[in-house]
Each structure stands twice: as C-alpha cells, then as structure tokens.
C-alpha positions in Angstrom: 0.0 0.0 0.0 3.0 2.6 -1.0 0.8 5.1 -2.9 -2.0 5.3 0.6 -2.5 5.3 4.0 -4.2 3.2 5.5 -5.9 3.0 9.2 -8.6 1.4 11.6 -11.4 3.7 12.8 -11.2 4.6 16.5 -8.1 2.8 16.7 -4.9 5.2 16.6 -2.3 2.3 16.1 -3.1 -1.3 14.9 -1.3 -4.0 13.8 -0.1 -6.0 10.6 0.5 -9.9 10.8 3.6 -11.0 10.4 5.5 -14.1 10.4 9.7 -12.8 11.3 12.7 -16.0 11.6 16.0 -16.0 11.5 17.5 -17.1 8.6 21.4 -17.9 7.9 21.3 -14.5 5.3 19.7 -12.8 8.7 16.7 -12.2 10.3 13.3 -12.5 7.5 9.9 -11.7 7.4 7.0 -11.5 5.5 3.5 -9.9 5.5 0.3 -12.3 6.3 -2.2 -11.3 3.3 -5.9 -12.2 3.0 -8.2 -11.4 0.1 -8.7 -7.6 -0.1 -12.0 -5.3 1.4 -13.8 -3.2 -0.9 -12.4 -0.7 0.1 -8.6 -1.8 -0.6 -9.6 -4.4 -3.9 -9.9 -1.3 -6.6 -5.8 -0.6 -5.4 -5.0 -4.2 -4.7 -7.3 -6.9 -6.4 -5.6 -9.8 -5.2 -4.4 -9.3 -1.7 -4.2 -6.7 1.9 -2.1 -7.5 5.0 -3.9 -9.2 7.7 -4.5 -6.5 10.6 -6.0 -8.5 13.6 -8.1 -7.1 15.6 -7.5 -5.8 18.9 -8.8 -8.5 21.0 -7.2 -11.2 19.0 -3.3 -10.2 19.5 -2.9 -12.7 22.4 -4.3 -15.6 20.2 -2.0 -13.8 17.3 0.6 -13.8 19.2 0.4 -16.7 21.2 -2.1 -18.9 20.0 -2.1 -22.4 18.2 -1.6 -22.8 14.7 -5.2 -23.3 14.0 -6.1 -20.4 16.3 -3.9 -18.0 14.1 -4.7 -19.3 10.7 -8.4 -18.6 11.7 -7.4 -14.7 12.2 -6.0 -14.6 8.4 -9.1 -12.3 7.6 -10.3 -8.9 5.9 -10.3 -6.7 8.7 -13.6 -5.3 7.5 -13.8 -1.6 5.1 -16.5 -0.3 7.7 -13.5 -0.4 9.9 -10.6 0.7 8.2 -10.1 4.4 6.7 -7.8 5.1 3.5 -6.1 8.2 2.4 -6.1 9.8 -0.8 -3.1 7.7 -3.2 -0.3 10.4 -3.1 0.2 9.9 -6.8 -3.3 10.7 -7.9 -2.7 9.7 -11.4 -1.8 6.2 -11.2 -4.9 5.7 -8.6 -7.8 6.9 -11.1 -5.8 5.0 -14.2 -6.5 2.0 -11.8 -10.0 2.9 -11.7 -10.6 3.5 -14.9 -9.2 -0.1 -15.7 -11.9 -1.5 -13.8 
C-alpha cells in the first residue's frame, strides 16, 4: 500500500500480521495477506495485510496454529479508513481499468 495510507477507525495504532525468523542471510519476514476489502480491492485486487483485531493479539501472538490461521481475515472496510493515493494519477488509471 505505497501510494496510501491506511488505518482502523477509533483505533490510533493497529497491527499488521507477520511471520519474522531468523535465517542464515539474517533475520526475514514477510507480511500475512488475505483477500482484499472493498475498500482496498480497486488498489490491490488480489491481496491486503492481515491487521487482527485488537482483542485477537494474544491468540495472534500466542495462540495455536489453527487459532492463528483462523485470524488470516479482511479486517472489514466499515473499519478501516484510507487516504487519498499520493500519486493521484496512477490511482484513477486504476479505476478507470476496472
């Protein structure tokens, strides 16, 4: 999500899933995806991060591997807020596509 912000009504910080390792190049990680919101599918058809909700960090964080893979969800567009793209003209060329 380069060209946006993006954020989670009455929530001023919220969190992406992640998986993070070490690795023998270092330490890696990558971001957890689910299929996209209406909100975020005109920008990104075929994937957003995972943001878990606020009372599912714990079982994020902590849980079983069932437990987690259950949280791999759209976080919902009634609860998330986006910013205008900074580069305006690449966002309505995307549109337009559609």
């Amino acid at each position: 999500m380069g060209e946006m912000r993006l954020g989670a009504r009455n929530q001023p910080v919220f969190a992406a899933a992640g998986l993070w390792q070490r690795t023998a190049a270092g330490h890696g990680f990558t971001a957890v995806t689910c299929d996209p919101t209406k909100l975020i599918g005109p920008a990104h058809p075929r994937a957003m991060i995972t943001i878990p909700r606020p009372e599912d960090l714990t079982t994020w964080l902590q849980g079983c591997y069932a437990a987690i893979v259950s949280l791999q969800r759209s976080f919902g567009a009634g609860r998330m807020t986006l910013r205008a793209p900074v580069f305006r003209a690449r966002w309505a060329e995307r549109l337009r596509r559609k």
